[in-house]
N, C-alpha and C positions, 0 to 999 in steps of 0.2 A: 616626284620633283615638284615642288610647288613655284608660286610664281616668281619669290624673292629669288630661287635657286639659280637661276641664268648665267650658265658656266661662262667667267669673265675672259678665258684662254682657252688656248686648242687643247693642252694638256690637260686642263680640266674638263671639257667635253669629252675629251677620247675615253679621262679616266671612268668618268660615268658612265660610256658605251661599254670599257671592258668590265663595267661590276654588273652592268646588267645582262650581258652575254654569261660573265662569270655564275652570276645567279639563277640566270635557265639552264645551261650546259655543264655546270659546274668547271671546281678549279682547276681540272688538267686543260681548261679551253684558255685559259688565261694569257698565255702567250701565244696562243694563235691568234685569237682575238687583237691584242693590244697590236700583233705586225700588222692582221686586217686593217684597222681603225689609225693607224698610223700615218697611212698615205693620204689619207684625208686633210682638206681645208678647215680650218675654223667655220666657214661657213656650211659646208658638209658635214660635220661632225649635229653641228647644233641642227642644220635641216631632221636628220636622222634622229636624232631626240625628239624632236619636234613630230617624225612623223609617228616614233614607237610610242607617243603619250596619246597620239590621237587611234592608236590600233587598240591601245591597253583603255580606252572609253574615256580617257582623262586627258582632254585636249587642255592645253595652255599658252591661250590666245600672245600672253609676253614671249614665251616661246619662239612661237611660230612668226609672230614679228620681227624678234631676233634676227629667227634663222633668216626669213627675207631680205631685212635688210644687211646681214655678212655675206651672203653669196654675193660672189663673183662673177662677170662674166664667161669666164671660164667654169665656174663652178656650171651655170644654168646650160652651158653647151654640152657640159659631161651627163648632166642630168637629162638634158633632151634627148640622150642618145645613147644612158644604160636601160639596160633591158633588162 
C-alpha cells in the first residue's frame, strides 16, 4: 500500500485486511477473515494496516497518522486492554 492508498471507509480497510489475510492463508480464509475484521472500527481497521506495513519493513508514516487520528476513545481502551 503506498501512501496515496489511505482507505477513505471501514469497507475499504476491512477489504484490504481480508486480501491480505486472503493472500497469506489463502481463499478458503476469506470468510473467516472478512467476520474477523468486521467487528472492527474504521479506526481499528486502519490501526491494523498501519501496524502490518510496519512488520512487513514498509512503514507508512500517512498511514499511521491516519490510523491515530480515527481511533476512538473506545478504540484506544480496547487496545490498552487486548492481549
Amino acid at each position: 500500500m503506498n501512501n496515496a492508498a489511505i482507505p477513505q471507509t471501514i469497507e475499504a480497510a476491512i477489504s484490504i485486511l481480508v486480501d491480505q489475510d486472503v493472500a497469506k492463508w489463502g481463499e478458503a480464509e476469506r470468510e473467516a477473515s472478512q467476520r474477523q475484521h468486521s467487528q472492527r472500527s474504521y479506526g481499528l481497521a486502519l490501526n491494523e494496516l498501519a501496524n502490518r506495513a510496519v512488520t512487513a519493513d514498509e512503514p507508512n508514516a500517512d498511514l499511521s497518522k491516519a490510523a491515530k487520528k480515527a481511533l476512538t476513545k473506545t478504540d484506544r481502551a480496547f487496545l490498552r486492554t487486548a492481549r
